[in-house]
N, CA and C atoms as a LAMMPS dump frame, in Angstrom:
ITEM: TIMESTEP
0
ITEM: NUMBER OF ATOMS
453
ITEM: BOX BOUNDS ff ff ff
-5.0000000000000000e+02 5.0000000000000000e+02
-5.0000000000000000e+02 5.0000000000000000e+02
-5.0000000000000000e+02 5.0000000000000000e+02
ITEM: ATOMS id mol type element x y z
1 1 1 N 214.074 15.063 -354.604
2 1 2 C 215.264 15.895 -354.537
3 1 3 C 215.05 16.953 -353.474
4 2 1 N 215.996 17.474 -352.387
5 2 2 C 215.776 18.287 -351.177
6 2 3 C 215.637 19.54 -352.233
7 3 1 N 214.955 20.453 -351.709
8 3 2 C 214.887 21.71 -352.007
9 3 3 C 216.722 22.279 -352.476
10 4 1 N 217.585 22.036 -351.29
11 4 2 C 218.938 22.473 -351.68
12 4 3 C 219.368 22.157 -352.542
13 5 1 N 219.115 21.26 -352.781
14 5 2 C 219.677 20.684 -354.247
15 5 3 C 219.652 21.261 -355.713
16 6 1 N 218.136 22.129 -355.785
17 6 2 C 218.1 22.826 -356.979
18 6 3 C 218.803 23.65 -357.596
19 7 1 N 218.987 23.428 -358.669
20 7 2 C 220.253 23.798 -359.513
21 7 3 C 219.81 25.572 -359.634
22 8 1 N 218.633 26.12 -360.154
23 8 2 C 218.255 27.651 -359.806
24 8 3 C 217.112 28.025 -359.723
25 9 1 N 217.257 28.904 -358.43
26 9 2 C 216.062 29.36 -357.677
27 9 3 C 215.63 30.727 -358.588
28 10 1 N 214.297 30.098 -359.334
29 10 2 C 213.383 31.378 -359.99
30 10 3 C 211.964 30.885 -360.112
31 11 1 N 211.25 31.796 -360.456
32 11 2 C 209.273 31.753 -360.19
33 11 3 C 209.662 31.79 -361.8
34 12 1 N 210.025 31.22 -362.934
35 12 2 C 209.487 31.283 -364.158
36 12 3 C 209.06 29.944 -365.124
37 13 1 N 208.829 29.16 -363.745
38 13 2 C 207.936 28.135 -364.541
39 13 3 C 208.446 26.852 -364.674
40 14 1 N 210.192 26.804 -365.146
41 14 2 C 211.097 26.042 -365.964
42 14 3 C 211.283 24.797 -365.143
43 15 1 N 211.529 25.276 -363.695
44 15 2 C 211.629 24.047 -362.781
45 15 3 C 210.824 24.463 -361.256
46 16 1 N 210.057 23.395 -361.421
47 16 2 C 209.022 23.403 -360.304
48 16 3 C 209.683 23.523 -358.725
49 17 1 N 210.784 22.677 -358.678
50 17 2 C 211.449 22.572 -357.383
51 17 3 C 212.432 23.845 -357.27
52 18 1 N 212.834 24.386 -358.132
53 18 2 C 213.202 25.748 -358.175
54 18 3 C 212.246 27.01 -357.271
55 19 1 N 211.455 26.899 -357.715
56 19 2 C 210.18 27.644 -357.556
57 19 3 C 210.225 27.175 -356.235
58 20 1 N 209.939 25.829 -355.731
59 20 2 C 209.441 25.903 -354.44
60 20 3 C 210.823 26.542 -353.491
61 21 1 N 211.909 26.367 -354.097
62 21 2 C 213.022 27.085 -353.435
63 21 3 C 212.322 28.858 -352.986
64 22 1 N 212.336 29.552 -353.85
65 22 2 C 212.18 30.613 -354.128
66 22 3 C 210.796 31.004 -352.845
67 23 1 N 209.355 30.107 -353.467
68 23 2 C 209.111 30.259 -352.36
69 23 3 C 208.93 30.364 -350.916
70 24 1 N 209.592 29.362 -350.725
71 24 2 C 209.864 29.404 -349.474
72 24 3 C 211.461 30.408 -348.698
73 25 1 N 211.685 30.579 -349.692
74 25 2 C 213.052 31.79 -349.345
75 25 3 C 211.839 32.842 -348.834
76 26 1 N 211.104 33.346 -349.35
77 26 2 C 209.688 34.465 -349.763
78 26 3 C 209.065 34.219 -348.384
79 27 1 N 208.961 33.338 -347.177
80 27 2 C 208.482 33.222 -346.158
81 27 3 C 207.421 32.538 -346.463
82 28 1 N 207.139 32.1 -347.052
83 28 2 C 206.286 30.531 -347.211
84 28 3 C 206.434 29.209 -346.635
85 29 1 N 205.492 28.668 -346.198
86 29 2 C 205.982 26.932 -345.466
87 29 3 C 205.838 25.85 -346.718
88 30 1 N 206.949 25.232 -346.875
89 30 2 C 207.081 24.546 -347.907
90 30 3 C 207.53 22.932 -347.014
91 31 1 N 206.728 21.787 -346.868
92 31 2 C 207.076 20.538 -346.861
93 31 3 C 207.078 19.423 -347.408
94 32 1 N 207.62 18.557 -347.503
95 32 2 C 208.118 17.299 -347.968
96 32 3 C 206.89 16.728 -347.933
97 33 1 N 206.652 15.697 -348.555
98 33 2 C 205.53 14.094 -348.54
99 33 3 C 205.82 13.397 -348.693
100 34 1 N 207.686 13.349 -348.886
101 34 2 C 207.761 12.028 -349.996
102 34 3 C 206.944 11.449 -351.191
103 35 1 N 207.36 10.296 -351.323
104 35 2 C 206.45 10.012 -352.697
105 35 3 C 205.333 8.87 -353.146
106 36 1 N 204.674 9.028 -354.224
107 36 2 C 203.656 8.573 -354.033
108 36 3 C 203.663 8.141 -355.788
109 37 1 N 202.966 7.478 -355.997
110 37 2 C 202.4 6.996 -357.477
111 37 3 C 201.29 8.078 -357.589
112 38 1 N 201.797 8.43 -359.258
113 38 2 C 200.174 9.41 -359.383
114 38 3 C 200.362 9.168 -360.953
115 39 1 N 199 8.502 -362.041
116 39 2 C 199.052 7.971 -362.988
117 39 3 C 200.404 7.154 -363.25
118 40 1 N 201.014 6.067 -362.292
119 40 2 C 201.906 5.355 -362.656
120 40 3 C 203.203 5.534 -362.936
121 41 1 N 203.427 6.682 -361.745
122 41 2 C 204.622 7.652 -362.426
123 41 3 C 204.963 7.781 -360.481
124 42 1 N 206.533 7.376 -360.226
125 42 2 C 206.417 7.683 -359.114
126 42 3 C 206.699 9.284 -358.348
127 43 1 N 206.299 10.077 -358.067
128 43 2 C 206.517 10.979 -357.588
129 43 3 C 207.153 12.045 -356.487
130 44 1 N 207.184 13.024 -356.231
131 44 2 C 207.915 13.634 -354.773
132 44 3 C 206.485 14.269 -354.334
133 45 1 N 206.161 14.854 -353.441
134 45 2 C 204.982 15.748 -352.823
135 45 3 C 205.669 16.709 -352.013
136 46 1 N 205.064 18.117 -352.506
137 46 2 C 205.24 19.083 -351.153
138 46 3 C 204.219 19.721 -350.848
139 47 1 N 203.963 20.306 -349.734
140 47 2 C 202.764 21.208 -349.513
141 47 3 C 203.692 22.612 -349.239
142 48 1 N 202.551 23.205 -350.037
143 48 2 C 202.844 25.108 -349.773
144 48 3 C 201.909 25.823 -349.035
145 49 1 N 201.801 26.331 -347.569
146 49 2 C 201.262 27.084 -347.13
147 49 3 C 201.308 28.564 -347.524
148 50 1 N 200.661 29.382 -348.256
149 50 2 C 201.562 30.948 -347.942
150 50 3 C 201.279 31.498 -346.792
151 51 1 N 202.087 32.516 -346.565
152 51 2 C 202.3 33.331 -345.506
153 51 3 C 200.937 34.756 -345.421
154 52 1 N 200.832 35.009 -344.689
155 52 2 C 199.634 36.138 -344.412
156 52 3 C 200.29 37.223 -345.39
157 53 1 N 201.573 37.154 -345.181
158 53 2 C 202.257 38.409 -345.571
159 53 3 C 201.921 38.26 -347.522
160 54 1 N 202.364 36.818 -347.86
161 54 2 C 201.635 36.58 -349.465
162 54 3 C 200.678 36.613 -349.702
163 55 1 N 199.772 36.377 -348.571
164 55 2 C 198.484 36.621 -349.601
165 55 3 C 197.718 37.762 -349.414
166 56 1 N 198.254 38.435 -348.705
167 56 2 C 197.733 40.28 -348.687
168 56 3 C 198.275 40.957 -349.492
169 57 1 N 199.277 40.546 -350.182
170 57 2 C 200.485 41.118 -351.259
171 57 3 C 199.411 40.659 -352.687
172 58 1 N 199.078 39.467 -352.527
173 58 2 C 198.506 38.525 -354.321
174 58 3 C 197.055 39.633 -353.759
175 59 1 N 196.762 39.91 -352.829
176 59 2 C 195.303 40.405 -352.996
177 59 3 C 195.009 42.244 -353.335
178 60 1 N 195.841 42.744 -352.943
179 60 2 C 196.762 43.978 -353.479
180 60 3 C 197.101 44.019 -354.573
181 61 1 N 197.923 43.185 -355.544
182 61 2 C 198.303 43.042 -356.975
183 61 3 C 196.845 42.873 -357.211
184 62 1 N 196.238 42.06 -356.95
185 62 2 C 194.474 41.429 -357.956
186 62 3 C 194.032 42.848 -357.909
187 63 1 N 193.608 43.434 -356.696
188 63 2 C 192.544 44.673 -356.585
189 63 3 C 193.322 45.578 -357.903
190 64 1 N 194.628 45.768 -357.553
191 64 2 C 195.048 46.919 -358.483
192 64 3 C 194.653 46.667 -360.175
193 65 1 N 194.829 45.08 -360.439
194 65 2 C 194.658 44.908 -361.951
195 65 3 C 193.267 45.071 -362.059
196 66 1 N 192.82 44.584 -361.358
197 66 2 C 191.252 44.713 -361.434
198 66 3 C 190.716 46.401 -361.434
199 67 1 N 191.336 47.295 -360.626
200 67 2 C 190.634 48.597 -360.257
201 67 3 C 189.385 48.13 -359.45
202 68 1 N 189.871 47.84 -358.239
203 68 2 C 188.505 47.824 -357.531
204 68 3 C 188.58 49.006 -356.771
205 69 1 N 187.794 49.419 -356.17
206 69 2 C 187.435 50.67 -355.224
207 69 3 C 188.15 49.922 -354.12
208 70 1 N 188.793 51.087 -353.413
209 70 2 C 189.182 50.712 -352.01
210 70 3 C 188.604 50.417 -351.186
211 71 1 N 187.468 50.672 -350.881
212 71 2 C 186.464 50.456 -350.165
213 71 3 C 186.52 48.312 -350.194
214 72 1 N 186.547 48.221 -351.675
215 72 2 C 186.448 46.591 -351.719
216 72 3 C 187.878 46.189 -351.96
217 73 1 N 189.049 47.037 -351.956
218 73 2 C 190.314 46.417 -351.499
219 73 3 C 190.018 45.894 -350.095
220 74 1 N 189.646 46.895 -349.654
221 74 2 C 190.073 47.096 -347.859
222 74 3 C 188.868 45.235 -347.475
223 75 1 N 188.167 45.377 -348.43
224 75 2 C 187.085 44.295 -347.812
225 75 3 C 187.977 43.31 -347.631
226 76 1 N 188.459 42.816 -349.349
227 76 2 C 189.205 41.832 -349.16
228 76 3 C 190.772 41.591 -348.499
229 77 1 N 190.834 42.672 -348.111
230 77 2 C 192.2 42.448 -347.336
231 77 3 C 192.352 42.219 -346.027
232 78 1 N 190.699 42.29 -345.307
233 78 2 C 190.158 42.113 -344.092
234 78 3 C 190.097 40.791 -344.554
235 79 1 N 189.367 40.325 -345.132
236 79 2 C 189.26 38.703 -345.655
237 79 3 C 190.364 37.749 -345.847
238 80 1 N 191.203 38.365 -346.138
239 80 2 C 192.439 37.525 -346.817
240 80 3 C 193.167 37.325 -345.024
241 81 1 N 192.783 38.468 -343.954
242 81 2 C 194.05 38.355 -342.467
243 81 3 C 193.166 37.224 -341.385
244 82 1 N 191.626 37.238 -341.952
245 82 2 C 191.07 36.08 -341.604
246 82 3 C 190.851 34.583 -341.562
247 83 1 N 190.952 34.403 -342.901
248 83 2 C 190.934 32.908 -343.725
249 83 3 C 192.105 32.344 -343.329
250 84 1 N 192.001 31.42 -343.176
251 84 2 C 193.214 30.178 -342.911
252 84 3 C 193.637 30.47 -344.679
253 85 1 N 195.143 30.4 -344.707
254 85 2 C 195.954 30.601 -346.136
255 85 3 C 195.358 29.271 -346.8
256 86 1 N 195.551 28.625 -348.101
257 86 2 C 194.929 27.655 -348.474
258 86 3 C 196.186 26.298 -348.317
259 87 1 N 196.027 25.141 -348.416
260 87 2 C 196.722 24.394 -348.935
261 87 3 C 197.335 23.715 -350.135
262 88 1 N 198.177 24.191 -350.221
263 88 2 C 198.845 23.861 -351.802
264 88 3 C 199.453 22.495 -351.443
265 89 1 N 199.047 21.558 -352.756
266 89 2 C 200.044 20.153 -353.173
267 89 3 C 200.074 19.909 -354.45
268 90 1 N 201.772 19.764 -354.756
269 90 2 C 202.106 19.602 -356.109
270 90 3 C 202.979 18.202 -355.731
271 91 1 N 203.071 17.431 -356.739
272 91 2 C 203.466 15.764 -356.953
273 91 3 C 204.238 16.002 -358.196
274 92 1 N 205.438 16.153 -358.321
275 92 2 C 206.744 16.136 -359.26
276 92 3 C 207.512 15.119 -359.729
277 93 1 N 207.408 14.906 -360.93
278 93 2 C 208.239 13.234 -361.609
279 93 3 C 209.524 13.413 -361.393
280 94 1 N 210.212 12.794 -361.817
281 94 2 C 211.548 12.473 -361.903
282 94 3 C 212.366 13.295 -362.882
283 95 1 N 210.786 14.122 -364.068
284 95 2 C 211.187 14.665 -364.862
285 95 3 C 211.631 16.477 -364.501
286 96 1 N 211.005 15.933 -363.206
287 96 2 C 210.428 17.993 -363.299
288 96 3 C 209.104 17.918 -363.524
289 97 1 N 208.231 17.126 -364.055
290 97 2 C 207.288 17.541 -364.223
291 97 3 C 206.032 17.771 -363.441
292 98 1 N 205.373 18.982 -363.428
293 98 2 C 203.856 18.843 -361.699
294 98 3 C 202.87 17.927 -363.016
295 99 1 N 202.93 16.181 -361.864
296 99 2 C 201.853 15.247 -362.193
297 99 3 C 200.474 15.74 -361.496
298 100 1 N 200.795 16.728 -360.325
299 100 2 C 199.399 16.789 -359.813
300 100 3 C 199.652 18.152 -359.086
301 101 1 N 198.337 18.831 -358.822
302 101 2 C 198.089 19.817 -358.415
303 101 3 C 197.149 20.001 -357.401
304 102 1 N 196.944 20.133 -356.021
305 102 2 C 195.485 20.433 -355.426
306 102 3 C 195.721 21.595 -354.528
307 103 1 N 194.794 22.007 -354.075
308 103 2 C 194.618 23.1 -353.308
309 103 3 C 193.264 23.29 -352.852
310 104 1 N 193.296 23.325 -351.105
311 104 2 C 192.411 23.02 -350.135
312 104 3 C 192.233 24.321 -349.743
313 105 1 N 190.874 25.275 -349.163
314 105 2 C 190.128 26.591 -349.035
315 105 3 C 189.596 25.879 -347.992
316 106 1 N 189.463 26.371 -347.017
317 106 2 C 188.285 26.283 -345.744
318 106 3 C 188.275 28.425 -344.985
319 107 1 N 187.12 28.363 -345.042
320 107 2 C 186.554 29.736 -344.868
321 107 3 C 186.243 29.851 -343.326
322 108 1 N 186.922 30.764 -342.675
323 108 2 C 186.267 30.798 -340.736
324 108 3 C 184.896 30.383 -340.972
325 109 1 N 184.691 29.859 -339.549
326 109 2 C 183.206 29.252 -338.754
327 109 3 C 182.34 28.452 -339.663
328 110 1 N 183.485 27.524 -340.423
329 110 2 C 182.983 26.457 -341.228
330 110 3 C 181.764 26.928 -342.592
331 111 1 N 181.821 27.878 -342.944
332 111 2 C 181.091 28.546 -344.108
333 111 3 C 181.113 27.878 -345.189
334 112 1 N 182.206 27.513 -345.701
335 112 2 C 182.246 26.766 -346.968
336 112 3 C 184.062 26.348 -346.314
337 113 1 N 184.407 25.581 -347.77
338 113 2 C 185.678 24.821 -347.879
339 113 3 C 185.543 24.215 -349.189
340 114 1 N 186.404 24.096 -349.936
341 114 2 C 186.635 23.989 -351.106
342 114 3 C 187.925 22.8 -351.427
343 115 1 N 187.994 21.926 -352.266
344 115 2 C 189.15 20.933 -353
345 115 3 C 189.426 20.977 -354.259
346 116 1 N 190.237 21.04 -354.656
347 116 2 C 190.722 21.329 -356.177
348 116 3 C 191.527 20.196 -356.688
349 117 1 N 191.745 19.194 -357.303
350 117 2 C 192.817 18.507 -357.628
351 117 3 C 192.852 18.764 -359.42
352 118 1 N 194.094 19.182 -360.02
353 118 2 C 194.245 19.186 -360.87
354 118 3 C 195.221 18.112 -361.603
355 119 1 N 195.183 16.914 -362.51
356 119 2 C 196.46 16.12 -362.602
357 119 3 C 196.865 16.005 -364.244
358 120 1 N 198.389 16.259 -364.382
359 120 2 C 198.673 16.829 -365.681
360 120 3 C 199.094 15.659 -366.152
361 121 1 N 199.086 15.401 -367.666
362 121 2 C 199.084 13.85 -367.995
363 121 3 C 199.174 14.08 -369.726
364 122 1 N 200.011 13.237 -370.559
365 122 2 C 200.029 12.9 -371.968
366 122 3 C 200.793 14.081 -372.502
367 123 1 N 201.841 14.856 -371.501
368 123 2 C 203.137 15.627 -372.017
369 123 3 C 203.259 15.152 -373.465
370 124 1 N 203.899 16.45 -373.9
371 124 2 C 204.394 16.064 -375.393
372 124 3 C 203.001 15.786 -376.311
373 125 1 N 201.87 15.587 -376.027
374 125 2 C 201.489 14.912 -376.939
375 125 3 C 200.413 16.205 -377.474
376 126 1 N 200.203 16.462 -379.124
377 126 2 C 200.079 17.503 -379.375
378 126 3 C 198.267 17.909 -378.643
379 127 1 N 197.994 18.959 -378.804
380 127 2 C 196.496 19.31 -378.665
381 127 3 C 195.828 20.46 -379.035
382 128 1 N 194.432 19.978 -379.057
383 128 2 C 193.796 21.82 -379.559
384 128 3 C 193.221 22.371 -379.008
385 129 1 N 193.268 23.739 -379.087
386 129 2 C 191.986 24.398 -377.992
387 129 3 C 191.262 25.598 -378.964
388 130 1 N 190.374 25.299 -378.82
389 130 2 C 189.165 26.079 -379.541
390 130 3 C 188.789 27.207 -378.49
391 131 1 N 188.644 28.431 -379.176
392 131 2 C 188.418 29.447 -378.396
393 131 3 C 186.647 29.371 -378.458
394 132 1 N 186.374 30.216 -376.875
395 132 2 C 184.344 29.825 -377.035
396 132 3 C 183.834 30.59 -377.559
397 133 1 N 182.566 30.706 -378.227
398 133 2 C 182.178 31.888 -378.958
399 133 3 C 181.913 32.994 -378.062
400 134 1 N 182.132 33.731 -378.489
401 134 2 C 182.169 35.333 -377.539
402 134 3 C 180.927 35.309 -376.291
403 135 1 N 179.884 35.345 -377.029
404 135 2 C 178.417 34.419 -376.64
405 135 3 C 178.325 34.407 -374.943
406 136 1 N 179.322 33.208 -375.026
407 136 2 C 179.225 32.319 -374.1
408 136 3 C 180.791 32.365 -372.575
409 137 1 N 181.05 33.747 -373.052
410 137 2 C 182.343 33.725 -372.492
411 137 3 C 181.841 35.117 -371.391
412 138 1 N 182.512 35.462 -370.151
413 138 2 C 182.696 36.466 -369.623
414 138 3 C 184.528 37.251 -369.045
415 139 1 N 184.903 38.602 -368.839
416 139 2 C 185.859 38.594 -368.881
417 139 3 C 185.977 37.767 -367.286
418 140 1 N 187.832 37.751 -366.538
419 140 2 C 187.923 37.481 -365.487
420 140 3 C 187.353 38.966 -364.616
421 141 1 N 187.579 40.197 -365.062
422 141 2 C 187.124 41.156 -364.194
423 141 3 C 186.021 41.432 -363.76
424 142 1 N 185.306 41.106 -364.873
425 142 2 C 183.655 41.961 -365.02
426 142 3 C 183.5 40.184 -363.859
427 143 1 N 183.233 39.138 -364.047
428 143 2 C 183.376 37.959 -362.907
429 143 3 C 183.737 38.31 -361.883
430 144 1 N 184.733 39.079 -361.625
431 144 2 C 185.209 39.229 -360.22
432 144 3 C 184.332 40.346 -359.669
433 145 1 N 183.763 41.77 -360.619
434 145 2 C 183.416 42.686 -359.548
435 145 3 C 182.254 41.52 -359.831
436 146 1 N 181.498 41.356 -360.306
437 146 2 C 180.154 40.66 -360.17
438 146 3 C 179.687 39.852 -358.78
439 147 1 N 181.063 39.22 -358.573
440 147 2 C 181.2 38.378 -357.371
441 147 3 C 181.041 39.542 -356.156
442 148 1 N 182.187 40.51 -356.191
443 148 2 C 182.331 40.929 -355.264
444 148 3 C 181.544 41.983 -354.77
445 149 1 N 180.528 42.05 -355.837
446 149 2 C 178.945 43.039 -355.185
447 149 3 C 178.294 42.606 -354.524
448 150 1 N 178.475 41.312 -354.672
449 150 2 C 177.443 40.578 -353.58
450 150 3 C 177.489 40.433 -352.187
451 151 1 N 178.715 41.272 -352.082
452 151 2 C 179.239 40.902 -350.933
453 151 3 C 178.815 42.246 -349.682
């Protein structure tokens, strides 16, 4: 389905091709793949680039929830005008539904690079999730400054 086509443009989840409307209204590069089989289901593909301007904005929101020192805002916001933005691909059924998820990281002067594929599968069907024992868990913050001392 073309992007125009979507019946309403909002970021709350309900319809994926909505969303990609929205983003790309937001100055994001949003393209087509056409479609592809993914678990037997035929699909649409788009890729989402964000814009420099988004991801100095998502890295601004993080520092603030986090409370990092400015000192390590400013790091990562030097970081974020460097890095190539990442590559986003989502694969959408017929239902609306994201069958697949990936997202590609490559870091200047070949440092690292990273692949993610995530693929969502057995809708509807019930499940459980067990929380981990305290033990064995850390928060996302205390993870993030941890990371970002090292730096």
């Amino acid at each position: 389905m073309p992007l125009a086509q979507s019946s309403s443009a909002n970021l709350d989840g309900s319809d994926p091709l909505s969303s990609l409307t929205v983003i790309e209204q937001q100055g994001d590069t949003v393209q087509g793949l056409g479609t592809r089989l993914v678990g037997g289901v035929t699909c649409t593909g788009f890729t989402v680039t964000p814009s420099v301007q988004a991801m100095l904005a998502g890295v601004r929101k993080e520092a603030a929830a986090l409370g990092l020192s400015p000192a390590m805002t400013s790091a990562e916001l030097n970081q974020a005008r460097t890095t190539p933005p990442p590559t986003i691909t989502i694969w959408i059924d017929p239902q609306h539904l994201v069958r697949e998820m990936s997202v590609t990281v490559h870091v200047p002067g070949g440092l690292a690079s990273g692949d993610m594929v995530v693929d969502f599968s057995h809708f509807g069907v019930p499940t459980r999730v067990a929380t981990p024992a305290p033990a064995s868990v850390i928060s996302y913050a205390s993870a993030t400054q941890t990371a970002f001392s090292q730096f």
